[in-house]
N, CA, C and O of each residue as an XYZ file, in Angstrom:
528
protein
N       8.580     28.256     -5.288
C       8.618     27.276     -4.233
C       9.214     25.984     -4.790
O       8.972     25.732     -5.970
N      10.020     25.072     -4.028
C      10.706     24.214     -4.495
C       9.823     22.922     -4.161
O       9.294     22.885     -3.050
N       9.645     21.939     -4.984
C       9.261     20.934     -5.142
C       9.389     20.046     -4.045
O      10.549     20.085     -3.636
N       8.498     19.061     -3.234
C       9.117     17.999     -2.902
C       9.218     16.755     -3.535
O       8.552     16.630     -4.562
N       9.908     15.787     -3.158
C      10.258     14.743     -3.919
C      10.177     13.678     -2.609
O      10.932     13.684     -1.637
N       9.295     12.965     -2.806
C       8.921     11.742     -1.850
C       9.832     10.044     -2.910
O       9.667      9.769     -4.099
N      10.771      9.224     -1.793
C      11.235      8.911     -2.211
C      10.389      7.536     -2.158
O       9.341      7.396     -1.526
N      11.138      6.381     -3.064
C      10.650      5.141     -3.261
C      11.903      3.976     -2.619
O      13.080      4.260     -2.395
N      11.153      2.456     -2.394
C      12.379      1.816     -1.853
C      13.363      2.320     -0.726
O      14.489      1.822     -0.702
N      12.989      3.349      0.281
C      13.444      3.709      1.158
C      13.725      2.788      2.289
O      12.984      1.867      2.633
N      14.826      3.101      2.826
C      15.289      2.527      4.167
C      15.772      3.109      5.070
O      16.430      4.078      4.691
N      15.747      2.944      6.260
C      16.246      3.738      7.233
C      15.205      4.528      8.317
O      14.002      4.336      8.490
N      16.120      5.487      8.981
C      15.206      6.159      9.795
C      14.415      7.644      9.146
O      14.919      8.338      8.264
N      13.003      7.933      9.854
C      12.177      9.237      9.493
C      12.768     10.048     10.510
O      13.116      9.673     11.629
N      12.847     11.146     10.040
C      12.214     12.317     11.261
C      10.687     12.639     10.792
O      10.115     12.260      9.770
N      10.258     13.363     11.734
C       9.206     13.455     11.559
C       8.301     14.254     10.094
O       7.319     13.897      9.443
N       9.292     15.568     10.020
C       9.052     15.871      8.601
C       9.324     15.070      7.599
O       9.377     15.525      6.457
N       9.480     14.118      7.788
C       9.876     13.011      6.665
C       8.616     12.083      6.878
O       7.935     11.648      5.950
N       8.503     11.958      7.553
C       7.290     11.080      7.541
C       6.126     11.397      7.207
O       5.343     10.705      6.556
N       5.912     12.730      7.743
C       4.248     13.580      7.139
C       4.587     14.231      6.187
O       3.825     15.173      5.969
N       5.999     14.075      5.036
C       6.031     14.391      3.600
C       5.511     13.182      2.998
O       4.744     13.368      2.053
N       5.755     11.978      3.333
C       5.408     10.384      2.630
C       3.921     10.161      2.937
O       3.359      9.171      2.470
N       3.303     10.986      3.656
C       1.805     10.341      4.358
C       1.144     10.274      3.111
O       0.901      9.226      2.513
N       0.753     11.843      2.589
C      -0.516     11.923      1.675
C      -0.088     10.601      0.511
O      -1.089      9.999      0.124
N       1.406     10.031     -0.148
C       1.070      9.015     -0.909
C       0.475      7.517      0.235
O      -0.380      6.642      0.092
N       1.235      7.784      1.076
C       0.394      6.400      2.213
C      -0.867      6.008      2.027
O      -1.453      5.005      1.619
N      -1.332      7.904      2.754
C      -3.009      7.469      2.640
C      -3.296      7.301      1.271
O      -4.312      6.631      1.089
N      -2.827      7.626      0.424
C      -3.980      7.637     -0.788
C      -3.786      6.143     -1.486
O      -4.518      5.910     -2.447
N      -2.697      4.947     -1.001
C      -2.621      3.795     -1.527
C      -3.446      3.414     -0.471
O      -4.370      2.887     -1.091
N      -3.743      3.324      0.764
C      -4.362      2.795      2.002
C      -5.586      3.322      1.752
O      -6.377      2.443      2.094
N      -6.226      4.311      1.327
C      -7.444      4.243      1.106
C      -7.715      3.262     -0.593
O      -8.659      2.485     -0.738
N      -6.774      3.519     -1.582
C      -7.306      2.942     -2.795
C      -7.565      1.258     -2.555
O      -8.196      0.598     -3.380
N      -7.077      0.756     -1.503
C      -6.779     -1.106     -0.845
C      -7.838     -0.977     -0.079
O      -8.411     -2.055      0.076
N      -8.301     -0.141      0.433
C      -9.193     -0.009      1.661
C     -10.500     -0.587      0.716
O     -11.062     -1.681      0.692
N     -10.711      0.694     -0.059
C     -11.825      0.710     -1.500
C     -12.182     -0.889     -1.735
O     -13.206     -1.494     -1.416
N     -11.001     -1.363     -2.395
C     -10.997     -2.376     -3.021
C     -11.364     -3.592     -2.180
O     -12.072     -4.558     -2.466
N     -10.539     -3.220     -0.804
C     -11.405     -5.003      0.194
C     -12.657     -4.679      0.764
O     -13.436     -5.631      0.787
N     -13.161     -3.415      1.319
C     -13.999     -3.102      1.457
C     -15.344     -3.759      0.513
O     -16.389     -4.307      0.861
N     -14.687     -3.368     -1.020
C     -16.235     -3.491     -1.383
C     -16.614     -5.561     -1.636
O     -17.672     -6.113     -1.939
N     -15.519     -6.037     -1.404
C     -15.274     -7.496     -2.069
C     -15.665     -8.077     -0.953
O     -16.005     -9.260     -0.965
N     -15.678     -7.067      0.584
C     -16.280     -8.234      1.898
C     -17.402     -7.606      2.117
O     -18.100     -7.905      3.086
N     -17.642     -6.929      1.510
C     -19.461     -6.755      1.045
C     -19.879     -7.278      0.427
O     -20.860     -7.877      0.868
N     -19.587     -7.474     -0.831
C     -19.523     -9.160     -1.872
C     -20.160    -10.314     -0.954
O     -21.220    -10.913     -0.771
N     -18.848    -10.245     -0.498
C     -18.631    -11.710      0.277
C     -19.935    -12.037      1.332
O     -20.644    -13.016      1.567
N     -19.835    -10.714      1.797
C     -21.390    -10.882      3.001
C     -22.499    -11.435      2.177
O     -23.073    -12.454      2.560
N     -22.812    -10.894      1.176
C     -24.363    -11.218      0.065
C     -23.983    -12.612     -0.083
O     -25.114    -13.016      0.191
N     -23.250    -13.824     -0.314
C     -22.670    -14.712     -0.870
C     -23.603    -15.855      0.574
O     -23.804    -15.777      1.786
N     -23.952    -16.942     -0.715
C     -24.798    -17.753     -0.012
C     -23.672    -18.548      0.168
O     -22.744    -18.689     -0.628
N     -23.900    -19.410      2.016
C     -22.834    -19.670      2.808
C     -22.366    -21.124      1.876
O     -21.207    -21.464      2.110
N     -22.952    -21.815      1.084
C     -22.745    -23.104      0.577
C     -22.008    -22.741     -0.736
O     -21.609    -23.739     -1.336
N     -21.699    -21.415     -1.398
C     -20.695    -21.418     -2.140
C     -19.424    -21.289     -2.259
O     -18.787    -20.247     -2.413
N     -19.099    -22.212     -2.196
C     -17.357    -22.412     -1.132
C     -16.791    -21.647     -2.115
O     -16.319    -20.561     -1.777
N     -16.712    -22.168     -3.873
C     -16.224    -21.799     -4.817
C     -15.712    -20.375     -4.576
O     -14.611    -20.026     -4.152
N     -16.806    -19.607     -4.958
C     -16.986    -17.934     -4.686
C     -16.449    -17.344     -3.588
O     -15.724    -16.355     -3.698
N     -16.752    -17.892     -2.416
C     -16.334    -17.597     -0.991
C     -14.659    -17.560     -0.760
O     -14.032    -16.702     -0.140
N     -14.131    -18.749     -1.446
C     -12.527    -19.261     -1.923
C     -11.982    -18.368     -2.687
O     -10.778    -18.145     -2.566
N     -12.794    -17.641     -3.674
C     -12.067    -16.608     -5.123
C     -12.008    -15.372     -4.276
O     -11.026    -14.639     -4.397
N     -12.868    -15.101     -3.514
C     -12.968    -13.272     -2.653
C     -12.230    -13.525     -1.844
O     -11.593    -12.523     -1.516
N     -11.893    -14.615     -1.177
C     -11.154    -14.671      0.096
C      -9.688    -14.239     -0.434
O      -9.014    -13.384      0.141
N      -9.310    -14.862     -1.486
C      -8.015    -14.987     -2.168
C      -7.954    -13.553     -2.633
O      -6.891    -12.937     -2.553
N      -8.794    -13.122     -3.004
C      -8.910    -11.343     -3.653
C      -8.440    -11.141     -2.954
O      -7.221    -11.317     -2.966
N      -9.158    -10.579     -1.752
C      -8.897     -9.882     -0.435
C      -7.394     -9.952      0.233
O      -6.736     -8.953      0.526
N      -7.006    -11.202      0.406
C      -5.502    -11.601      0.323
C      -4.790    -10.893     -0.248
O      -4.182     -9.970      0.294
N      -4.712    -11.231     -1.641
C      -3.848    -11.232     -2.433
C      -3.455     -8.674     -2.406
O      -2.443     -7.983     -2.525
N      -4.899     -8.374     -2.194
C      -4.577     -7.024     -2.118
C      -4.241     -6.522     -0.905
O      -3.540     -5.511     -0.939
N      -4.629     -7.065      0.454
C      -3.363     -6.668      1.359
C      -2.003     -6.940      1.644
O      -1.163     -6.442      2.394
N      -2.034     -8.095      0.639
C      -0.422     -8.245      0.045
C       0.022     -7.354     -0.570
O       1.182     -7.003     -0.352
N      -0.548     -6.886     -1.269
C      -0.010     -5.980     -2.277
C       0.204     -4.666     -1.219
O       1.340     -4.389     -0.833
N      -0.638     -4.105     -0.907
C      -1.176     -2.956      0.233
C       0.597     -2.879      0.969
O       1.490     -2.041      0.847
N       0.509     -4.144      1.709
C       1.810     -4.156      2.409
C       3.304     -3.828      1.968
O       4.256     -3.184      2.408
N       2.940     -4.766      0.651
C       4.246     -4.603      0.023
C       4.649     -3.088     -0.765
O       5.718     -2.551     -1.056
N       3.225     -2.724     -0.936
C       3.832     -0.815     -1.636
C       3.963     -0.146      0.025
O       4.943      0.592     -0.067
N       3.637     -0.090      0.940
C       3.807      0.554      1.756
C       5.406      0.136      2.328
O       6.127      1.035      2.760
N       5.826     -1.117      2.294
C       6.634     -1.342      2.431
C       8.036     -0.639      1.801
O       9.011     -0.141      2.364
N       7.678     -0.832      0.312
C       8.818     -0.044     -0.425
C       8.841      1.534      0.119
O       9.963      2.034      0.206
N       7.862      2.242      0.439
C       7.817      3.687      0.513
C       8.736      3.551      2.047
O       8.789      4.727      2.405
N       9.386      2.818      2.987
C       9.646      2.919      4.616
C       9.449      2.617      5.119
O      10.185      2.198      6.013
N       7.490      2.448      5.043
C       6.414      2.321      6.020
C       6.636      0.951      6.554
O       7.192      0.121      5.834
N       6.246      0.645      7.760
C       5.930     -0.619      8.416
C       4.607     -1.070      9.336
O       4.267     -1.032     10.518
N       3.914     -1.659      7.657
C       2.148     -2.181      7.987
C       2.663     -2.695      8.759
O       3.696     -3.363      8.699
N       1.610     -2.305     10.119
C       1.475     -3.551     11.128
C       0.018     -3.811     11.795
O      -0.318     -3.984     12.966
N      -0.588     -3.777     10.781
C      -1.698     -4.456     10.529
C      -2.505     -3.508      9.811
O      -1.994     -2.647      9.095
N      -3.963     -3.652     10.002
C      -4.845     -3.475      8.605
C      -4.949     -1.853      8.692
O      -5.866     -1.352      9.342
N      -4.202     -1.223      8.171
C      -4.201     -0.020      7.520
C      -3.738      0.862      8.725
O      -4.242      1.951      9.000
N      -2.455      0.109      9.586
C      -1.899      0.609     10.329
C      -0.731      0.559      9.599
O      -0.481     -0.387      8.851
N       0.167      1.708      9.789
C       1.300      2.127      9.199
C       2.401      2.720     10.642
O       1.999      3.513     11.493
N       3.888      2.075     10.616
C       4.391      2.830     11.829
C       5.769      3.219     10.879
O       6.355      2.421     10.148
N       6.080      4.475     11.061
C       7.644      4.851     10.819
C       8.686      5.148     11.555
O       8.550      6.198     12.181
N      10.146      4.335     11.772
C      10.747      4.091     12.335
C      11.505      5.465     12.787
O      12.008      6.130     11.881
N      11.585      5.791     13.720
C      12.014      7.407     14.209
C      13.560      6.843     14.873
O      14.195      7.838     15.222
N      14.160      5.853     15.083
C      15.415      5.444     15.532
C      15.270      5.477     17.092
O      16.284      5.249     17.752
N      14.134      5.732     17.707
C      14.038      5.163     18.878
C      12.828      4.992     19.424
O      12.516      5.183     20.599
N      12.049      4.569     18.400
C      10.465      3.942     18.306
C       9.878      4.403     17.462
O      10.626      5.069     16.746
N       8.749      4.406     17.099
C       7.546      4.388     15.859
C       7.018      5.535     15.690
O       6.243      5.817     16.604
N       7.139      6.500     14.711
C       5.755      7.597     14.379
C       4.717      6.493     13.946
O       5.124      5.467     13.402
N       3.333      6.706     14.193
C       1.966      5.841     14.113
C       1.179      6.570     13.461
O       0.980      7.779     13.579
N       0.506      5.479     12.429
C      -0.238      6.606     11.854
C      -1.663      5.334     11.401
O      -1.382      4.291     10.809
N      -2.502      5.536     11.636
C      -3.909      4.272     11.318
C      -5.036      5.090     10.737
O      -5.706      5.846     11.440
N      -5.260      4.907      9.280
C      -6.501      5.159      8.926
C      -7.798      4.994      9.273
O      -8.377      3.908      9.284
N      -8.317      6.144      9.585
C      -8.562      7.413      8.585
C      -7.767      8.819      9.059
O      -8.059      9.935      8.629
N      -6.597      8.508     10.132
C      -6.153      9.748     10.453
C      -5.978     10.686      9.266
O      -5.871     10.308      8.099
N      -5.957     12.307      9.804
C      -5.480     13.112      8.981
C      -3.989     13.137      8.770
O      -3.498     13.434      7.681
N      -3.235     12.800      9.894
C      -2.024     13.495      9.647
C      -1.444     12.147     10.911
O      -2.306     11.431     11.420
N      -0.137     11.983     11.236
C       0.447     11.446     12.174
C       1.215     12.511     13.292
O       2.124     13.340     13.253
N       0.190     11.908     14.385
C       0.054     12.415     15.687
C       0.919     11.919     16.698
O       1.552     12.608     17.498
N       0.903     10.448     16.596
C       0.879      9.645     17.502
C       2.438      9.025     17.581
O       3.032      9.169     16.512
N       3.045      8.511     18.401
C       4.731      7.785     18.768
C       4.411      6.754     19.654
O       3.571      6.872     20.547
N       5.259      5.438     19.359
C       5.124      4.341     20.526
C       6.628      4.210     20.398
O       7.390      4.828     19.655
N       6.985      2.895     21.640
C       8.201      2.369     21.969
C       8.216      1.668     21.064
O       7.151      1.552     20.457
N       9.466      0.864     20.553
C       9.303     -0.309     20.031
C       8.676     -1.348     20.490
O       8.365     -2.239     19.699
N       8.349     -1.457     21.897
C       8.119     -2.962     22.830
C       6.028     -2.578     22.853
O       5.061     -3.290     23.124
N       6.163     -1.254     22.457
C       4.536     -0.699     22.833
C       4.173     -1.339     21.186
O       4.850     -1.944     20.354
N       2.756     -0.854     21.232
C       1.712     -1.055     19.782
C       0.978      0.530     19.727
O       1.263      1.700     19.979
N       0.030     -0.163     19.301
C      -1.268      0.974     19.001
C      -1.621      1.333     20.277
O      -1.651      2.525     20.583
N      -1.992      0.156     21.350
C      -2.247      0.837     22.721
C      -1.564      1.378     23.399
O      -2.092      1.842     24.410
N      -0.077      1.599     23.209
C       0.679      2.134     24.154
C       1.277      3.658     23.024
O       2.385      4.179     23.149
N       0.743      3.878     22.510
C       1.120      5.101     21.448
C       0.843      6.373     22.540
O       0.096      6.409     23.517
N       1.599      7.228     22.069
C       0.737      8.565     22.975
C       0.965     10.007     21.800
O       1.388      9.845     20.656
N       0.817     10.540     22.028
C       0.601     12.009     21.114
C       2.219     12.711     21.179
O       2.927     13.004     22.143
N       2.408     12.813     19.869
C       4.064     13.428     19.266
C       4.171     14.271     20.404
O       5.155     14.079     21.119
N       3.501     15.020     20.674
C       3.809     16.493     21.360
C       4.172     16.337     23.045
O       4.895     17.050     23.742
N       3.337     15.054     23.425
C       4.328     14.344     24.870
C       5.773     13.934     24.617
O       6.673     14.033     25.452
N       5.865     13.597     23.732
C       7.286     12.176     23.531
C       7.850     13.826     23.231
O       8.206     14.198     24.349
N       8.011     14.586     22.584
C       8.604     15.550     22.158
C       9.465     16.639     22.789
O      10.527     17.193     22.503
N       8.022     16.757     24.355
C       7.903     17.498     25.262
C       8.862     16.678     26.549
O       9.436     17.361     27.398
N       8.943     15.131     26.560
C       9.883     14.542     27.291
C      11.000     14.215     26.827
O      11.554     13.466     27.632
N      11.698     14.423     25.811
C      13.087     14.278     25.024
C      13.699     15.859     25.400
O      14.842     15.853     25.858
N      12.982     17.309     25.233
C      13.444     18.006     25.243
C      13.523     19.224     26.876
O      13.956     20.358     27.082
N      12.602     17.794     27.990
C      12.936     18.386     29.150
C      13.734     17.323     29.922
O      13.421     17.233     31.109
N      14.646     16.551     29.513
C      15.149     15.582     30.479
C      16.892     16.552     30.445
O      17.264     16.926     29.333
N      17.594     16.800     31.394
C      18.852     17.091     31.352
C      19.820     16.889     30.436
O      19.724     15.824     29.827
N      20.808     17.656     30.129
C      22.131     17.272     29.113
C      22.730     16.270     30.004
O      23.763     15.688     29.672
């Protein structure tokens, strides 16, 4: 069986097998960022409200790793658009994909979001019954 090779610094458009070849590294940086702010705004909750100091250093943590979060997802294609939402550009709107999904299901317009997403297998099912 031949190898795949998931690329880095990518640009351009997915098809869809392209996109659920790049997922499993997605999720597994989106959960390792997840880990990491997760446990620091649990921190932060225990943190008595008059320590600005402390409150100022986690806040900046937390920052500074969905910066990061963004910017590796970024190099892989992906386009965070918001907290551990990921959309890939299909050349005439978004494959969607938001943790903890298993897999990417979901397609929006460009002008839509998360609420206007609907399931691959509609958008799929209306591209391939509209007339030549």
């Amino acid at each position: 069986m031949e190898s795949q090779v998931v690329s880095i610094n990518r640009s351009g458009n997915f098809t869809l097998v392209q996109a659920k070849q790049i997922l499993p590294v997605v999720r597994k940086i989106t959960e390792e960022y997840r880990d990491k702010v997760e446990s620091l705004l649990s921190r932060l909750s225990t943190i008595d409200i008059d320590n600005f100091k402390l409150i100022d250093e986690l806040e900046a943590q937390v920052n500074e790793l969905l910066s990061e979060w963004n910017s590796k997802i970024s190099r892989l294609g992906g386009i965070p658009k918001g907290l551990w939402l990921v959309d890939f550009d299909s050349g005439d709107g978004l494959f969607c994909w938001k943790h903890p999904e298993q897999e990417i299901c979901y397609w929006h317009a460009y002008s839509e979001g998360l609420t206007g997403r609907i399931p691959i297998e509609d958008k799929l099912f209306v591209e391939t019954s509209l007339p030549n």
